[in-house]
C-alpha positions in Angstrom: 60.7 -5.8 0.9 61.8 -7.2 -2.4 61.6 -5.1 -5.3 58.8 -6.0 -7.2 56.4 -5.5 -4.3 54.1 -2.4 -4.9 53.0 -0.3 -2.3 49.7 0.6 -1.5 48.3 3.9 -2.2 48.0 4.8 1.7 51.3 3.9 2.4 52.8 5.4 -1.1 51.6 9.0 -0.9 53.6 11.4 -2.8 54.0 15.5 -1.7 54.4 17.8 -3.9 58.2 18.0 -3.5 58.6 13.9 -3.5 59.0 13.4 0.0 57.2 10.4 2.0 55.9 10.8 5.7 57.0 8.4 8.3 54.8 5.5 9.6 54.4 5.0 13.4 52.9 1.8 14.5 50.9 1.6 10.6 49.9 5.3 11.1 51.1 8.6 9.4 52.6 11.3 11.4 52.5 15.2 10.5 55.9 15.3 12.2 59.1 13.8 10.2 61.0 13.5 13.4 58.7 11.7 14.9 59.7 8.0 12.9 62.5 6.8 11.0 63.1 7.8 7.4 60.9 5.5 5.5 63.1 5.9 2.0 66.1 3.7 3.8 63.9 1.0 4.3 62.8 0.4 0.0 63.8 1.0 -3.3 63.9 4.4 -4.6 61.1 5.6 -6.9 61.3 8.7 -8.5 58.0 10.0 -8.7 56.3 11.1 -12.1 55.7 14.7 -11.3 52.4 16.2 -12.5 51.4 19.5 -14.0 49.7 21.7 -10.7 45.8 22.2 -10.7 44.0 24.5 -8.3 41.8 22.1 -6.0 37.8 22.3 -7.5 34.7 22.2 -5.7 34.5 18.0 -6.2 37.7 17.8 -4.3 36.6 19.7 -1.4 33.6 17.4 -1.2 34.9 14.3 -1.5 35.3 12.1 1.7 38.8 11.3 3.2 39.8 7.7 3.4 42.9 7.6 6.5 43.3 10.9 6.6 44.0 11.3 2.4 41.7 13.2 0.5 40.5 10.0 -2.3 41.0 13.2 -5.1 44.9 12.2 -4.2 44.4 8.7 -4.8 42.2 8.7 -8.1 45.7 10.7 -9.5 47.8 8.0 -9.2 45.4 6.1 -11.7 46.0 5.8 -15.8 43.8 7.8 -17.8 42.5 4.7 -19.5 41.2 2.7 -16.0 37.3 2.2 -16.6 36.9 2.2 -12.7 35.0 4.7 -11.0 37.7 7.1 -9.0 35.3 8.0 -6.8 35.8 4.2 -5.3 31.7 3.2 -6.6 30.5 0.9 -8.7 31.4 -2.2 -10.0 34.0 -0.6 -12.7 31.8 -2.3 -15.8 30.8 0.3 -18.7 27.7 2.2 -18.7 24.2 0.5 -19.8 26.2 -2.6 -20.9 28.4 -1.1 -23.5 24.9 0.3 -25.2 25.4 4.0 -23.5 26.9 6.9 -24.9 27.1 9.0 -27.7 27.9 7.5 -30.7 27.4 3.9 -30.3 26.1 1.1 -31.9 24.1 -0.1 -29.0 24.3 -3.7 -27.1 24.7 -6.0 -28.8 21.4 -7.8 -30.4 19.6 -4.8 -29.2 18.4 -4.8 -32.8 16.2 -8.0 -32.6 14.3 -7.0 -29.6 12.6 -4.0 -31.5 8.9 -4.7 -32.2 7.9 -1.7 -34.7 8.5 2.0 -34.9 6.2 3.6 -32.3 6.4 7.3 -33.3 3.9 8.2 -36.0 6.7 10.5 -37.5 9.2 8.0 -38.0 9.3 6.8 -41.9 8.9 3.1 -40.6 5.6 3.9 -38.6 3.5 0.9 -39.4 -0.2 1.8 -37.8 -1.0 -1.9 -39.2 2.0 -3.5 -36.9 1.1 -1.4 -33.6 -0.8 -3.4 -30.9 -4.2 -2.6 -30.4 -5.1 0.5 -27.7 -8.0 0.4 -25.7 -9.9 3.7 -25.2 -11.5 4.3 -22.0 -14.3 7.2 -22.1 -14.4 9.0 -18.7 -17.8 11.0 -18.7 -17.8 14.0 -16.5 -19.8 14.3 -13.0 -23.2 16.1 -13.9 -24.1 19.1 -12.5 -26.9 19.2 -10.5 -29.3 20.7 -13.3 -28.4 18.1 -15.6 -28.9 15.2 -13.1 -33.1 16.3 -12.9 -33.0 16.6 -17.0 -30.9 13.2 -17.1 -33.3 11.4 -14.6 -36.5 12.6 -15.5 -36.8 11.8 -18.7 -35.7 7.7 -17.4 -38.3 7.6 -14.8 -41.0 8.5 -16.8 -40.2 5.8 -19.9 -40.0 3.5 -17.6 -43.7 4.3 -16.2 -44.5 3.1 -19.5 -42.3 0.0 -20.4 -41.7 -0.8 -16.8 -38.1 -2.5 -17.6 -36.1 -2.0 -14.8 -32.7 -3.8 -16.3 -33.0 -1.0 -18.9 -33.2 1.8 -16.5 -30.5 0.2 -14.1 -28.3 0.2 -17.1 -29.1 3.8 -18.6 -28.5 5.3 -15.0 -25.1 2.9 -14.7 -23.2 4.7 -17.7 -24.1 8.3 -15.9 -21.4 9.8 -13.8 -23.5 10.8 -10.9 -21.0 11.2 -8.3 -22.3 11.9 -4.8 -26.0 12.7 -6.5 -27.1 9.0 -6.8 -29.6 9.4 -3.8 -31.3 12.0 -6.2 -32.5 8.7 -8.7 -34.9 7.7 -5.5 -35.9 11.3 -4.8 -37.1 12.0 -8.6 -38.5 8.6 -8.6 -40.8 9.0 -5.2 -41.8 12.3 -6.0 -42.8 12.0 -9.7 -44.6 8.9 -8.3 -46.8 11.3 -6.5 -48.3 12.8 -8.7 -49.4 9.2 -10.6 -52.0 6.4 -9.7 -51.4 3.3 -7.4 -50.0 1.2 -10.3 -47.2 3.9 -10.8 -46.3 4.1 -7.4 -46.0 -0.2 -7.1 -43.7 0.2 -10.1 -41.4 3.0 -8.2 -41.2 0.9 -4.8 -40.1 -2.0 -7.3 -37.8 0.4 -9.0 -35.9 1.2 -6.2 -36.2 -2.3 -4.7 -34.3 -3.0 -7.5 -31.9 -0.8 -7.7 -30.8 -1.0 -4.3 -27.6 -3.2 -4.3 -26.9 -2.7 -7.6 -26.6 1.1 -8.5 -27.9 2.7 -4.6 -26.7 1.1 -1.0 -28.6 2.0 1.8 -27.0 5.3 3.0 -28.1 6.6 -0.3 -31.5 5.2 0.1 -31.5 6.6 3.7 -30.6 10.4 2.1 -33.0 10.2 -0.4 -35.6 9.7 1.6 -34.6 11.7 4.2 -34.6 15.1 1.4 -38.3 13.9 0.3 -38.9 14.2 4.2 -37.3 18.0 4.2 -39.6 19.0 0.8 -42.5 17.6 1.9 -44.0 20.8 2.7 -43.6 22.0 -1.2 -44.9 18.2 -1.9 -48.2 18.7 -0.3 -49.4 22.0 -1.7 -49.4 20.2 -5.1 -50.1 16.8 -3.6 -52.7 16.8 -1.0 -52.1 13.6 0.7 -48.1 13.3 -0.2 -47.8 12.4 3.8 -49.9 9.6 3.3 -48.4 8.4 0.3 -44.6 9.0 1.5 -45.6 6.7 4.5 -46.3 4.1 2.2 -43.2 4.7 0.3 -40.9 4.0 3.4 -43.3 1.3 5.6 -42.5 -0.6 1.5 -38.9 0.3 1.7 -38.8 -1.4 5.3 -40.3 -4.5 4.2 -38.0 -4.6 1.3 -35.0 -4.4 3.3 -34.3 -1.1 1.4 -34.3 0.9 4.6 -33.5 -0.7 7.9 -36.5 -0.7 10.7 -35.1 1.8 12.9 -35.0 4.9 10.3 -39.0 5.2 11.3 -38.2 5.3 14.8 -34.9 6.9 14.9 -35.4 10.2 12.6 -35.0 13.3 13.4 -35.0 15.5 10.3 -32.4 17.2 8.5 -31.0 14.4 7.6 -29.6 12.8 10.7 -30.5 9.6 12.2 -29.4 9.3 15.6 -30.7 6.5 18.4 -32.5 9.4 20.1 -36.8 8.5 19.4 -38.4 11.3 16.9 -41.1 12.1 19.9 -38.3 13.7 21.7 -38.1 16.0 18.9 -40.4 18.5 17.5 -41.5 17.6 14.0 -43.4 19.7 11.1 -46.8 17.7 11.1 -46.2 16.5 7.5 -43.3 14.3 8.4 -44.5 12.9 11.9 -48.1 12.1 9.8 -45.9 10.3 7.4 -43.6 8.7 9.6 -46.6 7.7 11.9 -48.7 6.2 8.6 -45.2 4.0 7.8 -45.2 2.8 11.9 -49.2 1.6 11.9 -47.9 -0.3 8.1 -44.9 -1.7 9.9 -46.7 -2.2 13.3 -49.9 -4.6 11.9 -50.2 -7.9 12.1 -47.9 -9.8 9.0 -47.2 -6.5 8.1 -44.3 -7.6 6.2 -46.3 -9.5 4.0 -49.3 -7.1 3.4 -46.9 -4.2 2.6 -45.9 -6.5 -0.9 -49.6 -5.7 -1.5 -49.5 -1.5 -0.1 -50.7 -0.2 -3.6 -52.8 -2.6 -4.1 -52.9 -4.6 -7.8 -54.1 -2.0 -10.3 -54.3 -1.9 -14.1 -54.6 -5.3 -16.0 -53.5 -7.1 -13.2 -57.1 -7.2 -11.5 -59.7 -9.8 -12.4 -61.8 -9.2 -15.4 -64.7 -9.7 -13.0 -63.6 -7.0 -10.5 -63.4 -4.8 -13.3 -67.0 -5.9 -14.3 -68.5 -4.9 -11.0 -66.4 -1.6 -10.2 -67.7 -0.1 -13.8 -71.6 -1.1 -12.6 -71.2 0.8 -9.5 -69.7 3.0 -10.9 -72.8 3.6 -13.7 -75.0 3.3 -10.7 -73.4 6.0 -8.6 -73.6 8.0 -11.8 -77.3 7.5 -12.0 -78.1 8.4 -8.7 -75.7 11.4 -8.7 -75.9 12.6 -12.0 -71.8 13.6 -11.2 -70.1 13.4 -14.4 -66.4 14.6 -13.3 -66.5 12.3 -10.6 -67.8 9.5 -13.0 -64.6 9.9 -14.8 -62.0 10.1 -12.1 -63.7 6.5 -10.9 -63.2 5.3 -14.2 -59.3 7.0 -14.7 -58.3 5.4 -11.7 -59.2 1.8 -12.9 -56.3 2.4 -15.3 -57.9 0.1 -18.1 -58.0 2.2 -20.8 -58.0 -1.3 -23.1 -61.2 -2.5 -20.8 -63.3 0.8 -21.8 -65.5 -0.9 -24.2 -67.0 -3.3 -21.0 -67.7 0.5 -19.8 -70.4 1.1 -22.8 -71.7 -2.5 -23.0 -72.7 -2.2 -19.4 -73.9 1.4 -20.5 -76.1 0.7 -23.3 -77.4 -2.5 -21.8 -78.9 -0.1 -18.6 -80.7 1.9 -21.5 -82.3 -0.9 -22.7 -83.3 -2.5 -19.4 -84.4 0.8 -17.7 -86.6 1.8 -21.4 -86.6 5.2 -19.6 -86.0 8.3 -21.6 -84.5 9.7 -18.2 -81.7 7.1 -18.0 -81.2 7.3 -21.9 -80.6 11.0 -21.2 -78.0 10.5 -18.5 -76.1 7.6 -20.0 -75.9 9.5 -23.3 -74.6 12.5 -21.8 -72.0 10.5 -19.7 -70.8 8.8 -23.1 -70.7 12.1 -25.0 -68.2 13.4 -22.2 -66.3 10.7 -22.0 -65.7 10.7 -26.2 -65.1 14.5 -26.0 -62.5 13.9 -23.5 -61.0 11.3 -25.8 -61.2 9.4 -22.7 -63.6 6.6 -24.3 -61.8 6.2 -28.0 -64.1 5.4 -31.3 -62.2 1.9 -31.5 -63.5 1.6 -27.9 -67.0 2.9 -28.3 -67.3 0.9 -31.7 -66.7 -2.4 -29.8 -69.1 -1.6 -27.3 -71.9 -1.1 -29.4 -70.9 -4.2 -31.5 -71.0 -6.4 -28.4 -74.4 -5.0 -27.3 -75.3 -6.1 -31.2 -74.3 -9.6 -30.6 -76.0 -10.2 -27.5 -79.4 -8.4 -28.8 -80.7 -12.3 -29.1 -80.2 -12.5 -25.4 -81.2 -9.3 -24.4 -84.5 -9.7 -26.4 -85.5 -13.0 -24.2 -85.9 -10.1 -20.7 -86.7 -6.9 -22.8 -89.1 -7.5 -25.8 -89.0 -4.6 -27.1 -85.4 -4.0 -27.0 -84.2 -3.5 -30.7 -87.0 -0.4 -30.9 -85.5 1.2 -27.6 -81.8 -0.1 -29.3 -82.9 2.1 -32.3 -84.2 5.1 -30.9 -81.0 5.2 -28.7 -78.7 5.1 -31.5 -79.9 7.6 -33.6 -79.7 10.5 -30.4 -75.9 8.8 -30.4 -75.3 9.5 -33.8 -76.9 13.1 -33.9 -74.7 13.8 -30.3 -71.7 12.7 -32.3 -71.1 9.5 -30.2 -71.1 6.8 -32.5 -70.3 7.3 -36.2 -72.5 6.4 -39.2 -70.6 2.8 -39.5 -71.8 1.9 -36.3 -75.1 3.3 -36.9 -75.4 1.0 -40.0 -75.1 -1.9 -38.1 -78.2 -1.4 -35.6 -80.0 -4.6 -35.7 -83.7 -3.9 -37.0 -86.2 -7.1 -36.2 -88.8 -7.3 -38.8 -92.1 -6.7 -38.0 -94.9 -9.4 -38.2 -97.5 -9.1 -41.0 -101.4 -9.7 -39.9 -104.5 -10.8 -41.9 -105.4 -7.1 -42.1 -102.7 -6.5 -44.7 -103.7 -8.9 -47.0 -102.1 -12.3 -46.1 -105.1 -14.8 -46.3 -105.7 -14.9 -42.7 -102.2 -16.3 -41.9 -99.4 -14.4 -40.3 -96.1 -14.1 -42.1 -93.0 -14.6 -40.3 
């Protein structure tokens, strides 16, 4: 071995007293005798001795490498090496030479810096920051705050009828698992209302299924108006009757699937067993029987679009015409005033009222009897003290009766004195006001020889 070969660290292992182990076929031996001397065979080093340290706790722990604890080996290294003496890593500084206390950082690290973030910092720029989005995360409602949050929706829309505005009011709530509740509120507030209400509910949730409700909601909401609708009926009489309605519509609207008629069986479980296997309160089987004759008829489908029937200022002017002479008629012959009104509530045409005392005042001048003058008067009375017929209402009637008194004159001559005589018992009753009374036609009379004409009759 020439001399300016250097030994590796596993074979050049230093004691503490200098001496080198022998090698036996390239491994070390405890045993001196048991190789040649190794120092006859290269130069001799003398070893730079080092100050004695009690092992520590790393030493004990780290791994051997040939039998040589790698604590031995890292010794032999200058105190200015940058390599890592436990044998890891790639020897290159920390963070790229921008680690450490004291430094300057990498370099360029000083061009890469947007703005001062920290709103304490004396260079804080709130101009120069990027722009934050903030998110609002409303809390889940309670149960108590989902009825005074849904309520209060339901019943604007009974009166605009939107229902892109209540889809979006009820999208910014955090309702949670209580979305089934929107169709529960909605079906039983519905109720309680006429048949135009009830076709703007079923379009309600026809609408909103898809969108804000998917059908296991649907399916749970219907299912709790099922459970109440005991409580429904003391306050709703036929609330069986109308619920089947409710869920033969959601069928055809694909809202519900066919076989939650057939397939119920209460508490809210729906299971492939039929409900006549199961006992039933007889609310819920009467309702779930009126949805299966619905679904059951002939183009079924098609007539449920139709199950409330078209109410309000959808119907035909002439429809509305006939149902308000019935109803006078039926009046006449019963003398029933409460039931009168309800027949005339239920038409839901509160802008159509005036046709009401046209046809009214028109069967008082055809009739000329004081008995149906009586009647009709007290009918109109009621109706104005339940604010039910309006003075812009009743005005217009009268007015139209004025207009057509050139008609009505051609089958009753003597029309404008029975006009007269009926309008002043109005006015005394409080019906009409003096206005109105003003503008009673009065015919003039004809003038005869007797009062002085010359024999000829004045018109």
């Amino acid at each position: 071995m020439a001399s300016g070969d250097v030994l590796s660290p596993e074979v050049e292992v230093f004691q503490q007293n200098g001496e080198v182990e022998g090698e036996v076929d390239g491994n070390f031996s405890d045993s001196p005798a048991a190789s040649p001397n190794l120092n006859d065979l290269r130069p001799k080093l003398k070893a730079k001795r080092r100050a004695k340290r009690s092992p520590s706790k790393e030493d004990q722990q780290l791994p051997l490498t040939n039998g040589v604890n790698v604590s031995q080996l890292s010794r032999s290294k200058p105190r200015y090496d940058r390599k890592s003496r436990t044998s890891y890593g790639r020897g290159l500084p920390k963070k790229g030479g921008a680690g450490g206390k004291g430094v300057w950082g990498k370099p360029g690290c000083e061009l890469d810096i947007d703005g001062v973030i920290d709103e304490k910092d004396p260079n804080y720029d709130s101009d120069a920051q990027g722009n934050y989005e903030l998110e609002t995360i409303a809390p889940e409602l309670t149960p108590e705050e989902v009825e005074k949050t849904i309520k209060p929706v339901i019943q604007e829309y009974f009166e605009h009828g939107d229902t892109n505005e209540v889809a979006v009011t009820l999208g910014e709530l955090n309702l949670g698992h209580k979305k089934h509740e929107i169709a529960t509120h909605a079906v039983s507030m519905a109720l309680d209302k006429h048949d135009s209400h009830r076709e703007m509910t079923s379009r309600l949730i026809s609408d909103l299924y898809g969108n804000i409700l998917n059908q296991q909601e649907m399916a749970t909401a219907f299912d709790s108006i099922l459970d109440d609708l005991a409580d429904l009926t003391l306050d709703t009489p036929d609330a069986p009757h109308v619920v089947g309605s409710f869920i033969a519509r959601a069928v055809a609207d694909d809202v519900l699937p066919p076989k939650y008629v057939t397939d119920y069986k209460g508490s809210g479980e729906s299971t492939q067993t039929s409900n006549t296997d199961a006992t039933l309160p007889q609310g819920v089987q009467a309702a779930l029987d009126r949805a299966h004759v619905l679904l059951s008829m002939k183009h079924g489908m098609v007539r449920l679009d139709n199950v409330w029937g078209v109410g309000g200022g959808q119907r035909p002017v002439k429809y509305l015409i006939k149902k308000m002479n019935m109803l006078l008629r039926e009046y006449l012959s019963s003398r029933d005033i409460q039931e009168a009104t309800r027949c005339l509530v239920e038409l839901e045409v509160p802008h159509f009222h005036h046709e009401l005392v046209y046809e009214a005042v028109v069967t008082v001048l055809e009739a000329g009897s004081e008995q149906v003058g009586t009647a009709i008067l007290m009918l109109l009375k009621s109706l104005a003290d339940a604010i039910i017929l309006t003075v812009d209402q009743m005005d217009r009637g009268f007015d139209r009766v004025f207009e057509s008194m050139p008609d009505i004159v051609l089958d009753v001559p003597n029309a404008h004195t029975i006009l007269e005589r009926f309008s002043e018992e109005c006015f005394k009753q409080g019906v009409i006001n003096s206005r109105t009374k003003a503008k009673v036609p009065i015919r003039a009379r004809k003038r005869f020889v007797s009062e002085g004409d010359g024999g000829r009759i004045k018109e």
